[in-house]
N, C-alpha and C positions, 0 to 999 in steps of 0.2 A: 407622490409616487412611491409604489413598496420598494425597500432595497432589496438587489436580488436575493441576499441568500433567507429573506423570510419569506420571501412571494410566493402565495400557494400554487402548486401544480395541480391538476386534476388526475394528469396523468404523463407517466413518463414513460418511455420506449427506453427498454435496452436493447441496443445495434450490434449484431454482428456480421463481421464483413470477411470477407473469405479474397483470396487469388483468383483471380482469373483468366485462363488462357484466352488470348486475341485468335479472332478470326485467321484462318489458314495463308488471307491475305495479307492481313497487318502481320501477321511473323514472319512474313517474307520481308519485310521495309522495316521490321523489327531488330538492330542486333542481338544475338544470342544473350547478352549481361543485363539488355533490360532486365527493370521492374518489372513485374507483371502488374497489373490495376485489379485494384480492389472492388468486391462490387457487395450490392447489401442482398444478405442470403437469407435472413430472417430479421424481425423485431418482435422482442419480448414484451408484454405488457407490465408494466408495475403502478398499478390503478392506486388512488388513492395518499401520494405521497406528497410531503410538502419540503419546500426549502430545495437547497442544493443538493445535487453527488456529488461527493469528494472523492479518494480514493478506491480502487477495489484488485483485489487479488484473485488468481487463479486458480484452481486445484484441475492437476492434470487428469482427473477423472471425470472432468465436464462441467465443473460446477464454477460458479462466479461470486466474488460474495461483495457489495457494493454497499458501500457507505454514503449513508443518507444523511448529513450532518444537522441539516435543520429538520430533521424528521425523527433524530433521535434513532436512529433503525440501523441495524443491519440487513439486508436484502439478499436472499440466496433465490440462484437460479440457476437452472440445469438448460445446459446450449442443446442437449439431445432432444430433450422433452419439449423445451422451449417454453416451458414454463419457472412461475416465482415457486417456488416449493416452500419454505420459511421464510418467517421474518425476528429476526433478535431484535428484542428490544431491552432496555434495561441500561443501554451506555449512552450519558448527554454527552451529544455532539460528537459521534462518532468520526474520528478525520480517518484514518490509515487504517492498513489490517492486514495481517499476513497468513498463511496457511503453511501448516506443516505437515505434509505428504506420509513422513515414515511414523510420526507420532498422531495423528489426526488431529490435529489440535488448531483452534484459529483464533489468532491474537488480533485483538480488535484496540487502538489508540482513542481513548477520549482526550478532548482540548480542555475537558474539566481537571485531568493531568494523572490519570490510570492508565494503566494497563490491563486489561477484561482478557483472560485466557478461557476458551469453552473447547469442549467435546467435539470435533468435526462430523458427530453423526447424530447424537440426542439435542447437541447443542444444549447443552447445561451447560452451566457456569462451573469451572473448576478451581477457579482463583482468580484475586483480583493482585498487583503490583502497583504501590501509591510511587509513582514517580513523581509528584508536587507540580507539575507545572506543563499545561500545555505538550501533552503526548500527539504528536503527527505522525510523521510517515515511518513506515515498517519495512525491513528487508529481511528477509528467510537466507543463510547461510546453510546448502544442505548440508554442506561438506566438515564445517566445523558444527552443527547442529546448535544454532544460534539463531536468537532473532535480534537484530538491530533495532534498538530502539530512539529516534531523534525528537529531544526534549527541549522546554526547558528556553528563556529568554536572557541577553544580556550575559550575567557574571554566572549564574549556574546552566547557560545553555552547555547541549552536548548530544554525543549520540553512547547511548547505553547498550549493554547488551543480556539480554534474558536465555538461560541453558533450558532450549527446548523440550530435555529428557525431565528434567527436575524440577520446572518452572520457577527459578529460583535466578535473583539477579544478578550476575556480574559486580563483582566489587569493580575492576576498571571499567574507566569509560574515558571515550577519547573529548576535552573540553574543546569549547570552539570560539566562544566569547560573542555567540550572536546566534538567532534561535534557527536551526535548519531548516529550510525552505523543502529542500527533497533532497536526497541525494541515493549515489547509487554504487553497490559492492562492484568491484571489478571481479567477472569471471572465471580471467586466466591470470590472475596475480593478487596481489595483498593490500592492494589500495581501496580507499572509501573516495568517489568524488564527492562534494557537496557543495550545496548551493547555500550562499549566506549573503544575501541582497541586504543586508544589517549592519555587516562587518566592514568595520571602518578600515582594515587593513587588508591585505591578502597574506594568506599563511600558507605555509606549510608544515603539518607535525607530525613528529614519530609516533609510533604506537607507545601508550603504556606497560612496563612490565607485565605478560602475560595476555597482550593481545595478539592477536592471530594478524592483523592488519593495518595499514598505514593511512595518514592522511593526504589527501592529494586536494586541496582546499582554493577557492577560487571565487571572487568576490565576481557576481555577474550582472 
Protein backbone atom coordinates (compact mmCIF):
# COMPACT_ATOMS: atom_id res chain seq x y z
CA UNK A 1 0.00 0.00 0.00
CA UNK A 2 1.45 3.65 -1.01
CA UNK A 3 2.03 5.81 2.11
CA UNK A 4 -0.03 8.66 2.03
CA UNK A 5 1.97 11.56 1.45
CA UNK A 6 3.62 9.79 -1.86
CA UNK A 7 0.27 8.58 -3.29
CA UNK A 8 -0.31 9.99 -6.54
CA UNK A 9 -3.49 12.30 -7.01
CA UNK A 10 -4.84 12.65 -10.40
CA UNK A 11 -6.44 15.47 -9.24
CA UNK A 12 -7.23 17.72 -6.25
CA UNK A 13 -10.07 20.12 -5.63
CA UNK A 14 -9.52 23.25 -3.66
CA UNK A 15 -12.85 24.11 -1.48
CA UNK A 16 -14.32 27.09 -0.76
CA UNK A 17 -16.89 27.30 1.61
CA UNK A 18 -18.74 30.68 2.48
CA UNK A 19 -21.81 31.45 5.39
CA UNK A 20 -24.82 30.74 5.08
CA UNK A 21 -28.06 32.22 6.06
CA UNK A 22 -30.84 29.46 7.25
CA UNK A 23 -34.21 29.58 5.77
CA UNK A 24 -36.49 32.36 7.32
CA UNK A 25 -37.92 29.41 9.28
CA UNK A 26 -34.76 27.79 10.78
CA UNK A 27 -33.96 31.56 12.14
CA UNK A 28 -36.98 31.74 13.81
CA UNK A 29 -35.93 28.24 16.18
CA UNK A 30 -32.39 29.87 15.49
CA UNK A 31 -30.97 32.02 18.53
CA UNK A 32 -29.48 35.23 17.26
CA UNK A 33 -25.42 33.88 18.60
CA UNK A 34 -25.80 30.95 16.32
CA UNK A 35 -23.16 29.75 13.90
CA UNK A 36 -24.26 30.22 10.66
CA UNK A 37 -23.34 26.78 8.52
CA UNK A 38 -21.13 26.65 5.97
CA UNK A 39 -21.89 25.61 2.57
CA UNK A 40 -19.60 24.67 -0.57
CA UNK A 41 -19.79 27.72 -3.02
CA UNK A 42 -17.16 26.59 -5.48
CA UNK A 43 -14.22 23.92 -6.18
CA UNK A 44 -11.13 24.91 -7.86
CA UNK A 45 -9.47 22.41 -9.97
CA UNK A 46 -5.64 21.70 -9.40
CA UNK A 47 -5.07 18.75 -12.06
CA UNK A 48 -2.14 16.92 -12.19
CA UNK A 49 -0.74 17.03 -8.68
CA UNK A 50 1.02 14.36 -6.59
CA UNK A 51 1.53 13.80 -2.75
CA UNK A 52 -0.07 15.73 0.04
CA UNK A 53 -1.10 19.69 0.87
CA UNK A 54 0.34 21.06 3.63
CA UNK A 55 -0.03 24.36 4.53
CA UNK A 56 -1.30 27.57 2.68
CA UNK A 57 -1.84 31.22 3.14
CA UNK A 58 -4.08 34.05 2.15
CA UNK A 59 -3.61 37.31 0.49
CA UNK A 60 -6.46 39.57 1.14
CA UNK A 61 -6.78 40.36 -2.59
CA UNK A 62 -8.24 36.93 -3.49
CA UNK A 63 -5.46 34.81 -3.89
CA UNK A 64 -4.40 31.40 -2.18
CA UNK A 65 -1.03 30.07 -2.25
CA UNK A 66 -1.10 26.18 -1.31
CA UNK A 67 1.74 24.07 -0.53
CA UNK A 68 1.99 20.90 -2.19
CA UNK A 69 4.84 19.01 -0.15
CA UNK A 70 5.12 15.83 -2.03
CA UNK A 71 4.64 17.63 -5.34
CA UNK A 72 7.53 20.00 -4.76
CA UNK A 73 5.06 22.98 -5.87
CA UNK A 74 3.64 26.04 -4.72
CA UNK A 75 0.03 26.35 -6.06
CA UNK A 76 -1.48 29.91 -6.50
CA UNK A 77 -5.17 30.49 -7.04
CA UNK A 78 -7.53 33.29 -7.51
CA UNK A 79 -11.04 32.53 -5.24
CA UNK A 80 -12.53 35.31 -7.87
CA UNK A 81 -11.63 33.62 -11.17
CA UNK A 82 -11.68 30.27 -9.58
CA UNK A 83 -8.92 29.28 -11.26
CA UNK A 84 -4.96 27.87 -10.56
CA UNK A 85 -3.22 30.89 -12.17
CA UNK A 86 0.75 29.83 -11.16
CA UNK A 87 2.52 27.15 -10.07
CA UNK A 88 6.38 27.74 -8.04
CA UNK A 89 8.28 25.38 -8.40
CA UNK A 90 11.95 25.11 -7.39
CA UNK A 91 11.27 24.54 -3.31
CA UNK A 92 11.70 20.52 -2.06
CA UNK A 93 8.96 19.87 0.06
CA UNK A 94 7.31 22.89 0.44
CA UNK A 95 5.55 22.70 4.20
CA UNK A 96 4.45 26.43 5.36
CA UNK A 97 4.17 29.81 3.50
CA UNK A 98 3.27 33.21 4.38
CA UNK A 99 2.26 36.32 2.42
CA UNK A 100 3.11 39.86 3.02
CA UNK A 101 0.42 42.31 1.82
CA UNK A 102 2.32 45.71 2.26
CA UNK A 103 5.69 44.41 0.77
CA UNK A 104 4.30 41.63 -1.71
CA UNK A 105 6.47 39.22 -0.86
CA UNK A 106 5.71 35.35 -0.17
CA UNK A 107 7.71 33.31 2.01
CA UNK A 108 7.66 29.85 1.22
CA UNK A 109 9.26 27.09 4.29
CA UNK A 110 11.17 24.04 2.65
CA UNK A 111 11.66 20.80 5.19
CA UNK A 112 15.02 20.50 3.23
CA UNK A 113 15.60 23.61 5.85
CA UNK A 114 15.35 27.30 3.64
CA UNK A 115 13.55 29.80 3.62
CA UNK A 116 12.47 30.80 -0.41
CA UNK A 117 11.43 34.56 -0.36
CA UNK A 118 9.69 35.54 -4.10
CA UNK A 119 8.07 38.55 -5.59
CA UNK A 120 4.02 38.18 -4.92
CA UNK A 121 3.37 39.28 -8.56
CA UNK A 122 6.32 37.82 -11.13
CA UNK A 123 6.97 35.38 -8.53
CA UNK A 124 10.69 35.34 -9.06
CA UNK A 125 12.88 34.32 -6.56
CA UNK A 126 14.33 37.09 -4.42
CA UNK A 127 16.38 35.30 -1.87
CA UNK A 128 16.86 32.30 -0.28
CA UNK A 129 17.48 32.08 4.05
CA UNK A 130 19.55 28.72 5.01
CA UNK A 131 17.90 28.00 8.31
CA UNK A 132 19.61 24.31 8.45
CA UNK A 133 16.92 22.22 9.44
CA UNK A 134 13.43 21.51 8.75
CA UNK A 135 11.75 24.96 8.06
CA UNK A 136 7.65 24.38 8.69
CA UNK A 137 5.09 26.67 9.58
CA UNK A 138 5.04 30.65 8.94
CA UNK A 139 3.18 33.50 10.74
CA UNK A 140 3.12 37.11 9.01
CA UNK A 141 3.25 39.74 11.93
CA UNK A 142 1.81 42.84 10.05
CA UNK A 143 2.21 45.02 12.87
CA UNK A 144 5.78 44.50 13.68
CA UNK A 145 6.58 43.52 9.79
CA UNK A 146 7.97 40.10 10.58
CA UNK A 147 7.71 36.70 9.53
CA UNK A 148 7.91 33.95 12.14
CA UNK A 149 9.80 31.35 11.21
CA UNK A 150 9.40 27.53 13.21
CA UNK A 151 12.62 25.41 12.76
CA UNK A 152 14.79 23.15 13.49
CA UNK A 153 14.57 19.51 15.79
CA UNK A 154 15.52 18.70 19.46
CA UNK A 155 18.61 20.98 20.82
CA UNK A 156 18.52 23.79 17.84
CA UNK A 157 14.60 23.63 17.43
CA UNK A 158 13.02 27.27 17.64
CA UNK A 159 10.83 29.80 16.11
CA UNK A 160 12.98 32.49 14.16
CA UNK A 161 12.20 35.60 12.87
CA UNK A 162 12.84 37.09 9.18
CA UNK A 163 12.47 41.57 8.67
CA UNK A 164 10.06 41.51 5.99
CA UNK A 165 11.32 45.00 4.66
CA UNK A 166 14.95 43.71 4.37
CA UNK A 167 14.73 40.04 4.18
CA UNK A 168 17.28 39.61 6.41
CA UNK A 169 17.12 37.27 9.64
CA UNK A 170 16.61 38.14 13.04
CA UNK A 171 19.64 37.59 15.18
CA UNK A 172 17.05 36.47 18.27
CA UNK A 173 14.99 33.66 18.25
CA UNK A 174 12.77 32.25 20.88
CA UNK A 175 14.58 28.18 21.57
CA UNK A 176 11.95 25.68 22.35
CA UNK A 177 14.07 22.33 22.84
CA UNK A 178 11.58 20.27 20.45
CA UNK A 179 10.80 20.98 16.75
CA UNK A 180 7.16 23.18 16.41
CA UNK A 181 4.30 21.35 15.38
CA UNK A 182 2.26 24.94 14.41
CA UNK A 183 1.81 27.49 16.38
CA UNK A 184 0.09 30.76 16.48
CA UNK A 185 0.80 34.88 17.15
CA UNK A 186 -1.75 36.15 19.59
CA UNK A 187 -3.60 39.16 17.94
CA UNK A 188 -4.38 41.47 20.77
CA UNK A 189 -1.07 40.80 22.75
CA UNK A 190 2.68 39.51 22.87
CA UNK A 191 2.27 35.95 23.09
CA UNK A 192 3.44 32.98 20.61
CA UNK A 193 1.25 29.70 21.46
CA UNK A 194 2.97 26.70 20.23
CA UNK A 195 2.39 23.29 19.80
CA UNK A 196 5.42 20.88 20.72
CA UNK A 197 3.92 17.05 20.94
CA UNK A 198 8.19 16.34 21.28
CA UNK A 199 8.70 18.31 24.45
CA UNK A 200 9.17 16.34 27.15
CA UNK A 201 8.37 19.10 29.63
CA UNK A 202 5.92 22.02 29.49
CA UNK A 203 7.49 25.58 29.38
CA UNK A 204 6.99 28.73 29.56
CA UNK A 205 9.59 31.47 28.16
CA UNK A 206 10.36 35.19 28.12
CA UNK A 207 11.16 36.77 25.04
CA UNK A 208 14.85 37.29 24.06
CA UNK A 209 16.32 40.84 24.42
CA UNK A 210 14.80 42.65 21.52
CA UNK A 211 11.68 40.46 20.83
CA UNK A 212 8.44 41.93 20.33
CA UNK A 213 6.87 38.82 21.91
CA UNK A 214 6.52 36.07 24.61
CA UNK A 215 6.14 32.46 24.88
CA UNK A 216 3.09 30.79 25.96
CA UNK A 217 4.28 27.14 25.38
CA UNK A 218 2.23 23.85 25.89
CA UNK A 219 2.95 20.40 25.45
CA UNK A 220 -0.43 18.75 23.70
Amino acid sequence: MLRKDTMAISNFWFAILFGCGLTAQAQQKTPPSADKPLILSAAIPLPNIQGRIDHFALDPGGRVFICVVGNDTVEVVETLTEKRVHTITGVPHPQGVAYSPEFNKLFVASRDGKLFIYDGTSFDLITSIDFHDDVDNLRYDAAAKRVYVGFGDEGNAAIGMVDAATNQRVQEEYKLGAHPESFQLESAGPRIFVNLPDLKTDRGDRPPNGCHREMAVKQL
